[in-house]
HTML snippet that shows the backbone in 3Dmol.js (N, CA, C, O; Angstrom):
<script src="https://3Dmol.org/build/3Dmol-min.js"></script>
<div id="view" style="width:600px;height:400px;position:relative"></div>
<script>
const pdb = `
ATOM      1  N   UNK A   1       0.841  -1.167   0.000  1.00  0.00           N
ATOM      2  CA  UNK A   1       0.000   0.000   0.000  1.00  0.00           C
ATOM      3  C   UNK A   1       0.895   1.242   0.000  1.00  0.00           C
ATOM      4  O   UNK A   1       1.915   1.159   0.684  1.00  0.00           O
ATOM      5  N   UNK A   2       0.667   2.381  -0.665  1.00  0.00           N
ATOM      6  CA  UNK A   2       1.212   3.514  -1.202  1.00  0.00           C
ATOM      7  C   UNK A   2       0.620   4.464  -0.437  1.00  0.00           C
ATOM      8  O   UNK A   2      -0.597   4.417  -0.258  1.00  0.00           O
ATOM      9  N   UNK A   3       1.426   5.500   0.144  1.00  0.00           N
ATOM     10  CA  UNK A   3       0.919   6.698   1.026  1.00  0.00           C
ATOM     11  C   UNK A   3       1.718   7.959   0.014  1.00  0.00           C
ATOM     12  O   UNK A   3       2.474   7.898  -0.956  1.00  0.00           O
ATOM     13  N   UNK A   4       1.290   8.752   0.569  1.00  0.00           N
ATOM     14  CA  UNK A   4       1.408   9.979  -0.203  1.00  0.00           C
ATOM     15  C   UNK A   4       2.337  10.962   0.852  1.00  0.00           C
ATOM     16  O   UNK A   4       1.858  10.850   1.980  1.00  0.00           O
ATOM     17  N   UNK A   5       3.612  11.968   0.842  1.00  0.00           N
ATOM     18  CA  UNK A   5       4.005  12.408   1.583  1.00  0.00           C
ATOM     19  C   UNK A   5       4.395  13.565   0.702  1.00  0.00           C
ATOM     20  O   UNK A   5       4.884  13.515  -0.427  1.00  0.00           O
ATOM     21  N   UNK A   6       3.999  14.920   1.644  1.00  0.00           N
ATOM     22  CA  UNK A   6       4.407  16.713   0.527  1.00  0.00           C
ATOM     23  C   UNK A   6       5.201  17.015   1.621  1.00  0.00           C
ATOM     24  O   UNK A   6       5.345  16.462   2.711  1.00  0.00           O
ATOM     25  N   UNK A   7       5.892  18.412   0.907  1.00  0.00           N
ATOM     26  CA  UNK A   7       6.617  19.037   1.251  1.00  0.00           C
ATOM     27  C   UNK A   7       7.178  20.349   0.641  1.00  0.00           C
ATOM     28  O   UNK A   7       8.171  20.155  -0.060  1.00  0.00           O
ATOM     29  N   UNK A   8       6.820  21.484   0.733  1.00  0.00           N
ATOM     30  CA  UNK A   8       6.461  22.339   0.121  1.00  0.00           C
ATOM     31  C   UNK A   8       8.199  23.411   0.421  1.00  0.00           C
ATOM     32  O   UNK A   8       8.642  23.709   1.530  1.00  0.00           O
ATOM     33  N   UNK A   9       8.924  23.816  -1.124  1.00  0.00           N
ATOM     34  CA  UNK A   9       9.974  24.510  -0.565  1.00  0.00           C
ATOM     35  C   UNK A   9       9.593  25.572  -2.159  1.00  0.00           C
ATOM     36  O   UNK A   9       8.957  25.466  -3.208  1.00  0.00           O
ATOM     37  N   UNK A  10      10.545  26.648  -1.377  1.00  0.00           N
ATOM     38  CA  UNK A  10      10.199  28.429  -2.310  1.00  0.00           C
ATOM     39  C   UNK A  10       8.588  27.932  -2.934  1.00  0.00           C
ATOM     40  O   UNK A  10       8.440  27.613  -4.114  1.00  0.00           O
ATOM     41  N   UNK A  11       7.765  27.933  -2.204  1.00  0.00           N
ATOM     42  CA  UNK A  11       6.535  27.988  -2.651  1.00  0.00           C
ATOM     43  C   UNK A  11       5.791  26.718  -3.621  1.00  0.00           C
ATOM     44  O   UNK A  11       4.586  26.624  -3.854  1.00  0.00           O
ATOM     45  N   UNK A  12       6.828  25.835  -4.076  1.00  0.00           N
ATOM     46  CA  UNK A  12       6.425  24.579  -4.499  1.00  0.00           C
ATOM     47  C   UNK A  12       6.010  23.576  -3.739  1.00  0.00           C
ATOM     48  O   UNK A  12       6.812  23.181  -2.893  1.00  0.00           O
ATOM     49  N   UNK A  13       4.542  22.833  -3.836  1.00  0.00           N
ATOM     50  CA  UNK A  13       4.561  21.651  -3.210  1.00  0.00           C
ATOM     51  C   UNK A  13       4.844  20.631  -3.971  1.00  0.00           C
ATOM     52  O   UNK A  13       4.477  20.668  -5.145  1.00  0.00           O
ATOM     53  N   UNK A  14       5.420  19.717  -3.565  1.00  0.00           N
ATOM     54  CA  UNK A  14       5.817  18.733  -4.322  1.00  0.00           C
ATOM     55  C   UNK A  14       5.404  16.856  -2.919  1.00  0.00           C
ATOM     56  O   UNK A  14       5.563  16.552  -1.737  1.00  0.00           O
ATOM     57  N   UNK A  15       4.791  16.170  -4.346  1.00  0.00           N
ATOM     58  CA  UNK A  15       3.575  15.240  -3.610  1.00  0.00           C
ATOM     59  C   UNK A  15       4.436  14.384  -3.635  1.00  0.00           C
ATOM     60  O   UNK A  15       5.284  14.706  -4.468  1.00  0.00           O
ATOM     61  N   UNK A  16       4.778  13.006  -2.925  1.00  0.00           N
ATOM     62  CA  UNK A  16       5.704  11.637  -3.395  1.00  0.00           C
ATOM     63  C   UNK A  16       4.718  10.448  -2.867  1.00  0.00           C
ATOM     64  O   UNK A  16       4.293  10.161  -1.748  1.00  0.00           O
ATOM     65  N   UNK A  17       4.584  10.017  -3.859  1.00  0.00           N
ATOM     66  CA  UNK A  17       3.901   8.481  -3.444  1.00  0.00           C
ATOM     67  C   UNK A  17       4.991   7.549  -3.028  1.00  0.00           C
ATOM     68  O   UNK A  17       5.832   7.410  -3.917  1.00  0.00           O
ATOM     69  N   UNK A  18       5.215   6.897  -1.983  1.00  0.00           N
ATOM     70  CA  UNK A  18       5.789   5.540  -1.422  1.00  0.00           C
ATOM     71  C   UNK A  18       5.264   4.714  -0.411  1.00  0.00           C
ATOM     72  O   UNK A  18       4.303   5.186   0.196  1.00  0.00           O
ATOM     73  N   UNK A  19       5.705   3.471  -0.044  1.00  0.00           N
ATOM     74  CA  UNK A  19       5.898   2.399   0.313  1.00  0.00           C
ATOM     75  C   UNK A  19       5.144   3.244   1.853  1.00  0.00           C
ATOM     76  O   UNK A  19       5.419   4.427   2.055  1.00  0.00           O
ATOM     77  N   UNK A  20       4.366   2.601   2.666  1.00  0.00           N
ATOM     78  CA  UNK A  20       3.580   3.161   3.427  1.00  0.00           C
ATOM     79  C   UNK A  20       4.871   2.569   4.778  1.00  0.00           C
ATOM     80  O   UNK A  20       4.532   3.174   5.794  1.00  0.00           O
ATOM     81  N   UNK A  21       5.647   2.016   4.986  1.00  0.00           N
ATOM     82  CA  UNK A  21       6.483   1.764   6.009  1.00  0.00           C
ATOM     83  C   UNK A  21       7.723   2.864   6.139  1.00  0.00           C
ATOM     84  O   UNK A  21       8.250   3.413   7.107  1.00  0.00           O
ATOM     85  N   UNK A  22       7.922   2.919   4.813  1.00  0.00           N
ATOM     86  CA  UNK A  22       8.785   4.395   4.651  1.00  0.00           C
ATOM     87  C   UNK A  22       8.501   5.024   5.012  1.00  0.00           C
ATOM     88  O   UNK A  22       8.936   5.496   6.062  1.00  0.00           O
ATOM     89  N   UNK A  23       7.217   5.591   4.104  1.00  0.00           N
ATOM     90  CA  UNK A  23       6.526   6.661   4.094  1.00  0.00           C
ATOM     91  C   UNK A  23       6.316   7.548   6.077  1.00  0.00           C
ATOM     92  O   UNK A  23       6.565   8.651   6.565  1.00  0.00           O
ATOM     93  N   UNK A  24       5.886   6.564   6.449  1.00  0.00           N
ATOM     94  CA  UNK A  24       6.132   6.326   7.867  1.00  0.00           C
ATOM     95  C   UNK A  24       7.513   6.942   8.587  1.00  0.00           C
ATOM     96  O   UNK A  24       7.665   8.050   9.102  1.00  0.00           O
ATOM     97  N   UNK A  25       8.017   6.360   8.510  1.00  0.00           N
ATOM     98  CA  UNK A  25       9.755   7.305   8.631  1.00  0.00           C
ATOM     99  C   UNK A  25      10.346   7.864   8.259  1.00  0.00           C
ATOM    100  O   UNK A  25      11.529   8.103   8.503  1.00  0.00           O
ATOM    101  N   UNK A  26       9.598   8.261   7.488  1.00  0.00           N
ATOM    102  CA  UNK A  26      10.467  10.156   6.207  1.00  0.00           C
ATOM    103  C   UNK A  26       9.648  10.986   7.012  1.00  0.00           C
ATOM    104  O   UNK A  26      10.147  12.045   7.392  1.00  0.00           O
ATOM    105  N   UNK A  27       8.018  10.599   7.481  1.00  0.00           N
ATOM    106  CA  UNK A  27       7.268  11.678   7.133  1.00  0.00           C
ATOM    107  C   UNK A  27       8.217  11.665   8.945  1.00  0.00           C
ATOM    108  O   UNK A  27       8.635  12.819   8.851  1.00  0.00           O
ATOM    109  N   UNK A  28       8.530  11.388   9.752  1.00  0.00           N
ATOM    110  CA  UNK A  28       8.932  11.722  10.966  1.00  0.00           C
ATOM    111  C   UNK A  28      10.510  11.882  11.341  1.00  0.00           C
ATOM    112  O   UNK A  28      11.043  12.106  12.427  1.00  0.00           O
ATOM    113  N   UNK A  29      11.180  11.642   9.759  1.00  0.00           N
ATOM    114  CA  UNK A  29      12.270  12.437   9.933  1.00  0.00           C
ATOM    115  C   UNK A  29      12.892  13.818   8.949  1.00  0.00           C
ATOM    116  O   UNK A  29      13.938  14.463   8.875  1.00  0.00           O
ATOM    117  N   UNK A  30      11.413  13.797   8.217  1.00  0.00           N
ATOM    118  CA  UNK A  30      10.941  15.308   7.244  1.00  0.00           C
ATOM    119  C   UNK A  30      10.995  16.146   8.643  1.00  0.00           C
ATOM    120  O   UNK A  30      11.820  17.051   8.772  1.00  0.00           O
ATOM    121  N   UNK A  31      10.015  15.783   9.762  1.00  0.00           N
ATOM    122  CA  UNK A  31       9.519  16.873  10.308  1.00  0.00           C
ATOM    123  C   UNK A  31      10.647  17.417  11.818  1.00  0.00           C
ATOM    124  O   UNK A  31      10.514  18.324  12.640  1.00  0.00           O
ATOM    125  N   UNK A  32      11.861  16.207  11.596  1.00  0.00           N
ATOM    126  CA  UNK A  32      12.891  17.162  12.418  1.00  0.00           C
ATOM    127  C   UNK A  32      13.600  18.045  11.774  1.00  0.00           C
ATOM    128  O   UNK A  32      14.334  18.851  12.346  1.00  0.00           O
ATOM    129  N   UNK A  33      13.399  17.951  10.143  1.00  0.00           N
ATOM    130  CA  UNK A  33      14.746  18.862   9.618  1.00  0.00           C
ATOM    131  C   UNK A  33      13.446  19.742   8.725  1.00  0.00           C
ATOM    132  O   UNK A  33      13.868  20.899   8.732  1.00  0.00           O
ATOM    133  N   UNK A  34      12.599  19.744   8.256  1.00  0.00           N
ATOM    134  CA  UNK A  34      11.370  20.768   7.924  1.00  0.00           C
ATOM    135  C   UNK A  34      10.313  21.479   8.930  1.00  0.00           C
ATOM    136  O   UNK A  34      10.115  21.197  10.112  1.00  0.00           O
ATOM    137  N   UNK A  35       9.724  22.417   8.188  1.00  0.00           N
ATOM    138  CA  UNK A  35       8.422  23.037   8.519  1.00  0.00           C
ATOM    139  C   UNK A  35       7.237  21.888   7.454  1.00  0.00           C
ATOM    140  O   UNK A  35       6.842  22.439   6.427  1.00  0.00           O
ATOM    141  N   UNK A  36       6.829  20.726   7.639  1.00  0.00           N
ATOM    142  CA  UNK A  36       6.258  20.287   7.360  1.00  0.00           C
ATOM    143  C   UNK A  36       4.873  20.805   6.664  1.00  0.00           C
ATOM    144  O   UNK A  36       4.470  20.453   5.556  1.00  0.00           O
ATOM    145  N   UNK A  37       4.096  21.912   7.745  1.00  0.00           N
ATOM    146  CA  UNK A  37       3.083  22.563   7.805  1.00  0.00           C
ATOM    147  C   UNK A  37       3.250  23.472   6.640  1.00  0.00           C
ATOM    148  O   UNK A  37       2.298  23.858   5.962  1.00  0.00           O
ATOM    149  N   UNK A  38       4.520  23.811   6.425  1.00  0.00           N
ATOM    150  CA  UNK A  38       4.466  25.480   5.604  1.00  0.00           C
ATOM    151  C   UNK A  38       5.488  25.297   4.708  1.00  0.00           C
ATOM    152  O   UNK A  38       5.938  24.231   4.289  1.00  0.00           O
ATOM    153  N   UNK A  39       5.842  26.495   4.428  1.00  0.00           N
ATOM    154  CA  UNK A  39       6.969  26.539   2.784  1.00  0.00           C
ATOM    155  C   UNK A  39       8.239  26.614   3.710  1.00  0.00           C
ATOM    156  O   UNK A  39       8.253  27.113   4.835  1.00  0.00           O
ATOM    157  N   UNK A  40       9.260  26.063   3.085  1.00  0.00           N
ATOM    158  CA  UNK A  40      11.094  25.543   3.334  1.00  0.00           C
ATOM    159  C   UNK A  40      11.574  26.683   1.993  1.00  0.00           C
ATOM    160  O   UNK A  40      11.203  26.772   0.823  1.00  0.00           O
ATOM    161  N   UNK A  41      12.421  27.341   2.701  1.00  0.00           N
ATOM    162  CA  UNK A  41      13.436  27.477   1.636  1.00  0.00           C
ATOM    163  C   UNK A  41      14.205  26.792   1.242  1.00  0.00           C
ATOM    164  O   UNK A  41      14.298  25.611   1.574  1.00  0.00           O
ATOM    165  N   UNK A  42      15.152  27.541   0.205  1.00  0.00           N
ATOM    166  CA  UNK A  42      16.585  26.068  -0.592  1.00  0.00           C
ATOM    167  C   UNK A  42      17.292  26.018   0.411  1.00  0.00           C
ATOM    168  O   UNK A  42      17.555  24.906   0.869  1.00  0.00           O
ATOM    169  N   UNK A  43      17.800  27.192   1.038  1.00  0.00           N
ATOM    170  CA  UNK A  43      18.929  27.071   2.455  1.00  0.00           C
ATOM    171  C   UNK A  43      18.412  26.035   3.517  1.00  0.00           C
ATOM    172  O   UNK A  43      19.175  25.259   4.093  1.00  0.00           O
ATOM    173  N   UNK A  44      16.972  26.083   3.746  1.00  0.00           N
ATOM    174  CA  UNK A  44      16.350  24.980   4.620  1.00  0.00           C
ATOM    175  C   UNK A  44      16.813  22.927   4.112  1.00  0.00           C
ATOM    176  O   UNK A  44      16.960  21.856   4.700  1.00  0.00           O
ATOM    177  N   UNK A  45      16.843  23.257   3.255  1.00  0.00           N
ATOM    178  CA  UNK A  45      16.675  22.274   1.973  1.00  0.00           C
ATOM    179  C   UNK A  45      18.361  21.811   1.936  1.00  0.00           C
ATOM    180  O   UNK A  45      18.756  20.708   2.314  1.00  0.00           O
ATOM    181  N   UNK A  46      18.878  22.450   1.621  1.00  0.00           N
ATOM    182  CA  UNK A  46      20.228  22.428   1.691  1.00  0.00           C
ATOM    183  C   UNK A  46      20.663  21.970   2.719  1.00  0.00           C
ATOM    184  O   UNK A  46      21.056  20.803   2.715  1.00  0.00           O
ATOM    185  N   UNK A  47      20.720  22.734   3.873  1.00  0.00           N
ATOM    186  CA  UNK A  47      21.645  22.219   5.695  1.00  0.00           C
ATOM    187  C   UNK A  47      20.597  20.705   5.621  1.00  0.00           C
ATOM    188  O   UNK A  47      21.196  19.651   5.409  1.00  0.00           O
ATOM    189  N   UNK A  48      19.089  20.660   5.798  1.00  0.00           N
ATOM    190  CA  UNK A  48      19.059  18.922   5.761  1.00  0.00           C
ATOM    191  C   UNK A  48      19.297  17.619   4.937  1.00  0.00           C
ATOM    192  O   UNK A  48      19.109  16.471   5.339  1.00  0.00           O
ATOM    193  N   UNK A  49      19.771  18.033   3.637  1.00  0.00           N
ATOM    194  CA  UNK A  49      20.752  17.163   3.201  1.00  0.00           C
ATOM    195  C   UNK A  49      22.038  17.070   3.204  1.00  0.00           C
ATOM    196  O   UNK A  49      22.652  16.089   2.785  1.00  0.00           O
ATOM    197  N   UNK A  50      22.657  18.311   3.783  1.00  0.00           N
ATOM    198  CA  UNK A  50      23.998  18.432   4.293  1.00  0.00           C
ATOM    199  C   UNK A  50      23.861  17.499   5.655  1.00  0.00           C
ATOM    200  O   UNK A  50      24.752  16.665   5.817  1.00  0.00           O
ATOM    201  N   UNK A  51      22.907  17.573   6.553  1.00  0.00           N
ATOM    202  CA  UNK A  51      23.107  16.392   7.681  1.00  0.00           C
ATOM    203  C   UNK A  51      22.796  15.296   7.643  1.00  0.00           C
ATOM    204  O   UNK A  51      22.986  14.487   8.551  1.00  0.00           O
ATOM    205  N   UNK A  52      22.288  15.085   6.638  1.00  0.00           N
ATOM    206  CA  UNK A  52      21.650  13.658   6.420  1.00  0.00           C
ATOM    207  C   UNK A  52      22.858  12.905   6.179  1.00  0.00           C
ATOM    208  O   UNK A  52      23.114  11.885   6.818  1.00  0.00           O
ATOM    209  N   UNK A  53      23.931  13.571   4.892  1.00  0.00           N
ATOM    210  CA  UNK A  53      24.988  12.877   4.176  1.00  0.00           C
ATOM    211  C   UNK A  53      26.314  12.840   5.004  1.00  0.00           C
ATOM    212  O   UNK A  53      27.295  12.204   4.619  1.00  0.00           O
ATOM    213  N   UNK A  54      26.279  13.682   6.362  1.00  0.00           N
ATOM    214  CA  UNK A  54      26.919  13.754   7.839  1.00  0.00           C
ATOM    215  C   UNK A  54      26.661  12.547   7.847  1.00  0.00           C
ATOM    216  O   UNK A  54      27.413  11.709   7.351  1.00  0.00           O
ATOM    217  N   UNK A  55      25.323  12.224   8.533  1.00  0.00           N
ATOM    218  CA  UNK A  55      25.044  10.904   9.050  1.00  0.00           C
ATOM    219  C   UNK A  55      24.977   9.637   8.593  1.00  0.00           C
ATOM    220  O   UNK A  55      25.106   8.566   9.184  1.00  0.00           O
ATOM    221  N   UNK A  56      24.745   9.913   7.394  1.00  0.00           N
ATOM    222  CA  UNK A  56      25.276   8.211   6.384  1.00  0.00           C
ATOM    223  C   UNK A  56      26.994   8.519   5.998  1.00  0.00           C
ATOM    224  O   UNK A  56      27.361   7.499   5.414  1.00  0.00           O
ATOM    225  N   UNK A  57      27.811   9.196   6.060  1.00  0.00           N
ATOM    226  CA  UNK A  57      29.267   9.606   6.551  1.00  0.00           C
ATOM    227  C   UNK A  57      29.814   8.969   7.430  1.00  0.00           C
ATOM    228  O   UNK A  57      30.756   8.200   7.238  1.00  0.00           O
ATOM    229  N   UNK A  58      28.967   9.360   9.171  1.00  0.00           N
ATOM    230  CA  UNK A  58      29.404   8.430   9.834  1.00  0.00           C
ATOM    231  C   UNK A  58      29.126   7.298   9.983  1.00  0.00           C
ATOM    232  O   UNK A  58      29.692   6.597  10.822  1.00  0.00           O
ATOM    233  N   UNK A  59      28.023   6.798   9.058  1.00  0.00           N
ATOM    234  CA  UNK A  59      27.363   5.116   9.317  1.00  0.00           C
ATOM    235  C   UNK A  59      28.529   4.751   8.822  1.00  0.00           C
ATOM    236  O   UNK A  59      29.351   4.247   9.586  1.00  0.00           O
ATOM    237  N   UNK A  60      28.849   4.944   7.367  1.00  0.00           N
ATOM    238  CA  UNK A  60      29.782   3.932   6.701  1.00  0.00           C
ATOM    239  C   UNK A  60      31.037   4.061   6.889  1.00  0.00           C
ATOM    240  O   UNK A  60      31.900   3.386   6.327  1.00  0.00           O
ATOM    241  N   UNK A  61      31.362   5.581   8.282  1.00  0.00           N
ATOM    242  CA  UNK A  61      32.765   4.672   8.779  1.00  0.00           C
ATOM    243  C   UNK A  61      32.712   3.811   9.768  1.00  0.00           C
ATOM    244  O   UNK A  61      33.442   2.847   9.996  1.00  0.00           O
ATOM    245  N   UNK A  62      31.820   4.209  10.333  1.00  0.00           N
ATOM    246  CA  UNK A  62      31.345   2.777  11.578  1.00  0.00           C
ATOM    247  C   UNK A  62      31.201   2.186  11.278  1.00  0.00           C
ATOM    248  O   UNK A  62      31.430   1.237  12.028  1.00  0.00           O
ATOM    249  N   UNK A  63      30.644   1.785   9.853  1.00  0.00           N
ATOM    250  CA  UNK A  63      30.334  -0.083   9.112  1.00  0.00           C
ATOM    251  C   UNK A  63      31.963  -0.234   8.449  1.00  0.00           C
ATOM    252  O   UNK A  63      32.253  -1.427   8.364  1.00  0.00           O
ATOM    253  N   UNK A  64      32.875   0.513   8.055  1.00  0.00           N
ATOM    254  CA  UNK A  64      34.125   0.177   8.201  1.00  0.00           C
ATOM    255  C   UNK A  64      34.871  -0.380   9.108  1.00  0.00           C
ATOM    256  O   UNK A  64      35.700  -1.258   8.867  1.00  0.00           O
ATOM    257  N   UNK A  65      34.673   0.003  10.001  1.00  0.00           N
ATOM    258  CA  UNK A  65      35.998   0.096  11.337  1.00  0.00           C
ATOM    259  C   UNK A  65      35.162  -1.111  11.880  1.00  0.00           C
ATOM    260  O   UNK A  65      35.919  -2.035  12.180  1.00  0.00           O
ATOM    261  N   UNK A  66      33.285  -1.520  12.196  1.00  0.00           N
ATOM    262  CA  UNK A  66      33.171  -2.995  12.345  1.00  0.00           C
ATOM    263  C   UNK A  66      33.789  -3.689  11.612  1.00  0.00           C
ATOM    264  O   UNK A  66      34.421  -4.603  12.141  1.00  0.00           O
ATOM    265  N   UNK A  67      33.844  -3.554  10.303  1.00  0.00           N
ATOM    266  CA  UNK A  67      34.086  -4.961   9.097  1.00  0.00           C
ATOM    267  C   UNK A  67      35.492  -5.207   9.683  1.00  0.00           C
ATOM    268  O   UNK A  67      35.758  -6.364  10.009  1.00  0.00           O
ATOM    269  N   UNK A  68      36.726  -3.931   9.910  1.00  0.00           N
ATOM    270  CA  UNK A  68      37.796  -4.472   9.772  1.00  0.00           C
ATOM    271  C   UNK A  68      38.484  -5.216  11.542  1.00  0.00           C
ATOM    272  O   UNK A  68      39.477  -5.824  11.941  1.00  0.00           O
ATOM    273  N   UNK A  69      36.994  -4.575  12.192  1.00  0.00           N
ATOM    274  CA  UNK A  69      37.442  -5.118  13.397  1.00  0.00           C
ATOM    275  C   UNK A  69      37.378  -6.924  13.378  1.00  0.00           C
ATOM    276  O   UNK A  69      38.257  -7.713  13.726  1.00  0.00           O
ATOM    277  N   UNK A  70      35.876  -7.224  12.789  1.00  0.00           N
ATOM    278  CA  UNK A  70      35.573  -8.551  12.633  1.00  0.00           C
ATOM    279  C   UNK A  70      36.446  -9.128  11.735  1.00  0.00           C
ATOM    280  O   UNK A  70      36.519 -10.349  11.871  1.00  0.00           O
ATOM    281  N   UNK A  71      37.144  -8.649  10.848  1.00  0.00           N
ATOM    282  CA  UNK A  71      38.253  -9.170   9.595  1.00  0.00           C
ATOM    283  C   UNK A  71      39.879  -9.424  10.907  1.00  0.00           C
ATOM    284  O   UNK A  71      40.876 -10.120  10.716  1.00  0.00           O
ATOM    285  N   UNK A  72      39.657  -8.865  11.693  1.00  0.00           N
ATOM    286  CA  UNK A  72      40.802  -9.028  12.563  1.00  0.00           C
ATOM    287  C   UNK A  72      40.553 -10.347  13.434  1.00  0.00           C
ATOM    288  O   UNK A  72      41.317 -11.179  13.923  1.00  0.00           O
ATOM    289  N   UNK A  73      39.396 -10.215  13.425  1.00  0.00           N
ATOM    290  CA  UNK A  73      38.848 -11.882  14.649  1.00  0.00           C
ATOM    291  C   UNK A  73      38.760 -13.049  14.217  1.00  0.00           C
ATOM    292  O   UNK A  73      38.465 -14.114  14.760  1.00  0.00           O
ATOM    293  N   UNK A  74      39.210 -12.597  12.568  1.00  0.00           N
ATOM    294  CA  UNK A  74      38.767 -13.987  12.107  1.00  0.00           C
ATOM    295  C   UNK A  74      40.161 -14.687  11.725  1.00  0.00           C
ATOM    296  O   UNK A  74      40.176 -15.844  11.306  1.00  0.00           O
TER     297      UNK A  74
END
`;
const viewer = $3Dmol.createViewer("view");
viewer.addModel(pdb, "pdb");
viewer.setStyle({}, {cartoon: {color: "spectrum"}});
viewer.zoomTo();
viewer.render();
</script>
């Protein structure tokens, strides 16, 4: 089942149909880095994909430094 999730930036709304389990966890991690309710600017738009790509940054050095820890145990 398909849910629908907006998000409105410089005055555009823009609609996305997905996966209703996703949909589920965008729409509640849209609303720490948006104004969900109202219009986002590009600068708004900008710093939360600048932290997002922070945070998958540090996933995949932490999924590094596991792999090479477990590559050491073995």
């Amino acid at each position: 089942m398909s849910k629908k999730v907006s998000l409105t930036v410089n005055g555009s709304r823009f609609d996305i149909e997905l996966e209703e389990a996703f949909a589920k966890y965008l729409t509640k991690q849209m609303s720490q880095d948006f104004n969900t309710e109202g219009n986002n600017d590009a600068k708004t738009l900008l710093y939360a994909y600048v932290r997002k790509n922070a945070e998958l940054f540090r996933q995949e050095e932490e999924i590094v430094s596991l792999l090479h820890q477990l590559e050491t145990l073995s």
